[in-house]
C-alpha positions, 0 to 999 in steps of 0.5 A: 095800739097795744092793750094794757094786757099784752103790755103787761104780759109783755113785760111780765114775759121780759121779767121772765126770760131774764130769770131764766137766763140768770138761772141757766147761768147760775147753775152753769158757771157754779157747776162749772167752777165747782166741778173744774176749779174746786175739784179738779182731780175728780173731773172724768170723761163723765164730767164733759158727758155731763156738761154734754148733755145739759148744754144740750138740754139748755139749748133746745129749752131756753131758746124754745122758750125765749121764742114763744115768749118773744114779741111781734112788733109790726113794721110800723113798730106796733105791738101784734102779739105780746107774746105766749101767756105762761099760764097756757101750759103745753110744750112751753110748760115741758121746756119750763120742767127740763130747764129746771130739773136740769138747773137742779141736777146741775147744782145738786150735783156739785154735793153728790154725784147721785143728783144725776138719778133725778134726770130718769124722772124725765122718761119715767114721766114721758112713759106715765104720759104715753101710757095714760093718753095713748096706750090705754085709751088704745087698749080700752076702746071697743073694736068695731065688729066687722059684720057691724059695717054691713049694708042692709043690702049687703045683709040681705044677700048674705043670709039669702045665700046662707038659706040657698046654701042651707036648702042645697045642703038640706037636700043633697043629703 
């Protein structure tokens, strides 16, 4: 028997996928009749790249989406997992940022053709998170010193052999 949390995320999950395949929609279908219909004599080899590379980035997103909010049901027809919670962030939240900065490049781009510069924000935050949490972490953390990994036998032997050595030294002058 399902809880009353996972019926509510349940249906708050449902009420969500529906707004995001209307948005994906929306966004397509004025791009489409804009940029096709309403001005035919400026479609390029651009505008196919352009359509292109969002059906791309609406085809990895909203189906990544759409599957961790999916729920289980048991075989018996009981509800396991409501679904993912939303507020939990992670990939699911990155799925939810290229959906609607894509949703917007596509509708700002029926003003201007400039609207496609705000796809860079994409690998300019991609880089800003590889250089906070993997490269500096990277560069700043101390380096262990060889001699630090010594036993205290092996320490032991090492100077023994630097005084023979020294002693040799000493007197075969």
């Amino acid at each position: 028997m399902a809880k009353a949390g996972d019926k509510k995320r349940l249906e708050q999950n449902a009420d969500h996928i529906r707004k995001l395949k209307i948005i994906v929609i929306v966004a397509n279908v004025a791009w489409l009749v804009v940029r096709f219909l309403l001005r035919r004599s400026t479609v390029t080899w651009t505008s196919y790249a352009a359509l292109g590379l969002t059906s791309l980035v609406y085809a990895i997103c909203y189906p990544g989406i759409a599957t961790a909010l999916a729920p289980h049901y048991s075989p018996s027809g009981e509800l396991v997992y409501a679904g993912a919670d939303l507020a939990q962030g992670g990939v699911l939240s990155y799925y939810h940022d290229l959906l609607y900065i894509t949703a917007f490049v596509q509708l700002g781009s029926m003003i201007s053709k400039w609207a496609w510069l705000a796809f860079i924000a994409v690998p300019a935050y991609c880089a800003y998170l590889l250089v906070i949490h993997v490269l500096l972490p990277y560069w700043s953390a101390p380096r262990a010193d060889t001699t630090s990994f010594e036993s205290e036998a092996d320490k032991r032997r090492r100077e023994k052999r630097e005084r023979q050595t020294a002693r040799a030294q000493k007197f075969s002058k």
